[in-house]
TIMIRO-161204 format. One record per residue: residue number from 1; x, y, z of N, C-alpha, C in turn; residue in three letters. Coordinates in Angstrom, 1 decimal, padded with zeros to 4 digits, always signed. Layout:
! TIMIRO-161204
k	n.c1	n.c2	n.c3	ca.c1	ca.c2	ca.c3	c.c1	c.c2	c.c3	r
NUM	X	Y	Z	X	Y	Z	X	Y	Z	ALA
...
***
This chain:
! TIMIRO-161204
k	n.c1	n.c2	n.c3	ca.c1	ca.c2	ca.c3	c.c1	c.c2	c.c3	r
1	-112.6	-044.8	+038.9	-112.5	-044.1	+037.6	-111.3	-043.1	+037.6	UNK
2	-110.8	-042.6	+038.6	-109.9	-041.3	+039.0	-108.7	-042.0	+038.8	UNK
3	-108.1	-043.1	+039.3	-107.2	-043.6	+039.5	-106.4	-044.0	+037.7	UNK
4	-107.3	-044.5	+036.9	-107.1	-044.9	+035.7	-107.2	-043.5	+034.2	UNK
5	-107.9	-042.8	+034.3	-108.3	-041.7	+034.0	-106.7	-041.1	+034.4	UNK
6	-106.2	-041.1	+035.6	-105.6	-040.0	+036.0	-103.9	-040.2	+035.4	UNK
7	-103.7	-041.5	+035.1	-102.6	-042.4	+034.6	-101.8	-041.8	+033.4	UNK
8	-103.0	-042.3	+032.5	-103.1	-042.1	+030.9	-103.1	-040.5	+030.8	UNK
9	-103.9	-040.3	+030.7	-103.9	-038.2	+030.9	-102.4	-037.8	+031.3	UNK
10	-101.9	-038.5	+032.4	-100.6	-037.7	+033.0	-099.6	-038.7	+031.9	UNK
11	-099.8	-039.6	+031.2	-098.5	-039.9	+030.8	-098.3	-039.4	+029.2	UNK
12	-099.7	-039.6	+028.7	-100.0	-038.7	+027.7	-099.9	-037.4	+027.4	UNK
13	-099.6	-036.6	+028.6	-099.7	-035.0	+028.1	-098.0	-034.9	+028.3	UNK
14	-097.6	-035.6	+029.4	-096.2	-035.1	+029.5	-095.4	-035.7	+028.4	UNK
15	-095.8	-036.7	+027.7	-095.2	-037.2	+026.5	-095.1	-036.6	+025.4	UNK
16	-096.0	-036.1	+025.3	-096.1	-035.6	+024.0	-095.9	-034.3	+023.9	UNK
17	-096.2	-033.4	+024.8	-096.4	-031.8	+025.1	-094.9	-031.7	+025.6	UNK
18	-094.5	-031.9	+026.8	-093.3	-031.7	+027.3	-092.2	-032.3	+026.2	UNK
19	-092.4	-033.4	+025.9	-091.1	-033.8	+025.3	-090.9	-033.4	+023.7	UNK
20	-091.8	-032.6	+023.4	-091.8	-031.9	+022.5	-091.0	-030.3	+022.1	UNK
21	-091.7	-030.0	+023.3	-091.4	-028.8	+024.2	-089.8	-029.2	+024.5	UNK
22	-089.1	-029.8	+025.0	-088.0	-029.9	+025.7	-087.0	-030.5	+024.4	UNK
23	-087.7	-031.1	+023.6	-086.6	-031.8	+022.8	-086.5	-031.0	+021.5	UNK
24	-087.3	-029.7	+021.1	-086.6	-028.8	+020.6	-085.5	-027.4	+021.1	UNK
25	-086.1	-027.2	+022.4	-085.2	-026.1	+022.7	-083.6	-026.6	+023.0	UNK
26	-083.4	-027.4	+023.3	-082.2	-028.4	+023.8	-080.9	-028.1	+022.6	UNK
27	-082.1	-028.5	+021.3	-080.5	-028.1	+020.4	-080.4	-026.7	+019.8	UNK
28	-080.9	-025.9	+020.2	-080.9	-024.2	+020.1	-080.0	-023.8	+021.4	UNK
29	-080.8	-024.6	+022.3	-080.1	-023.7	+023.7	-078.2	-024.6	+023.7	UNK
30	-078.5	-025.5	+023.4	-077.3	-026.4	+023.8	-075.9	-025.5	+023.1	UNK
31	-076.2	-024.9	+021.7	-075.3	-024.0	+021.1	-075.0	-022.9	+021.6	UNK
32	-075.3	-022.2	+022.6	-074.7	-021.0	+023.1	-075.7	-021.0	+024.6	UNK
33	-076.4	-020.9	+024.9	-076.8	-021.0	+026.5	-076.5	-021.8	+027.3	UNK
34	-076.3	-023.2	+026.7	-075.7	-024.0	+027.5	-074.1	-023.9	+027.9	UNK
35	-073.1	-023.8	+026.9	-071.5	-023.1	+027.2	-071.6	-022.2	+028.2	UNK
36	-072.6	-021.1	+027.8	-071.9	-020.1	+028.9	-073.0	-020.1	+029.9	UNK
37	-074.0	-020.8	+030.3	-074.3	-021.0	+031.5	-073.8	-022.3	+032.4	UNK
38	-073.3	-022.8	+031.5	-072.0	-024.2	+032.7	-070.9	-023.7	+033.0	UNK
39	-070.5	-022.6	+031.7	-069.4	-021.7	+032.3	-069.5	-020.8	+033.6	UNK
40	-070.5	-020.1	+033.7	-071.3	-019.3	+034.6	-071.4	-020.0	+035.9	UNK
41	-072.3	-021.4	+035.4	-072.9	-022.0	+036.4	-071.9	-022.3	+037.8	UNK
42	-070.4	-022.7	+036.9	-069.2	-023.7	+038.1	-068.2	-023.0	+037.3	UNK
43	-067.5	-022.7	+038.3	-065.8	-022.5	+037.6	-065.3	-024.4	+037.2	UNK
44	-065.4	-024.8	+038.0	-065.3	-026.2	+037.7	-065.1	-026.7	+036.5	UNK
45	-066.7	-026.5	+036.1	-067.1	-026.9	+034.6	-066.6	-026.7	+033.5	UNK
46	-066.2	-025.0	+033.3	-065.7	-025.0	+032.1	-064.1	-025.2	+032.4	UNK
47	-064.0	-025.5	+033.7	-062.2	-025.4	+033.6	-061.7	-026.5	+033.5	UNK
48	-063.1	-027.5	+033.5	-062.8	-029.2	+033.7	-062.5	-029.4	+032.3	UNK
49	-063.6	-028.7	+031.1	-063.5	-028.9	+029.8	-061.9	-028.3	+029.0	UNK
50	-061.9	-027.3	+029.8	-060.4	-026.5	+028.8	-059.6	-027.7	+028.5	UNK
51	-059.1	-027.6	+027.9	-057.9	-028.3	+027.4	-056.7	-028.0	+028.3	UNK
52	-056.8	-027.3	+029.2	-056.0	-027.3	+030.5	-055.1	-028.6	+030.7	UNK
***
């Protein structure tokens, strides 16, 4: 009973709760936390982007 029970529950909550959860913050954060924390994150990153 644990094994089947434990499936559904776990694919069900991360489905719907998490990717609910994650698939709104993404286009708020993606507009200004994301730039300057890739910028932050790697010199790399944003120097890969510059138009350099």
């Amino acid at each position: 009973c644990p094994p089947p029970a434990a499936p559904p529950s776990a694919e069900v909550w991360p489905k719907k709760e998490p990717l609910d959860v994650e698939m709104q913050p993404p286009p708020m954060e993606l507009q200004t936390p994301t730039p300057l924390d890739a910028m932050f994150a790697t010199p790399e990153t944003w120097i890969s982007s510059l138009p350099s």
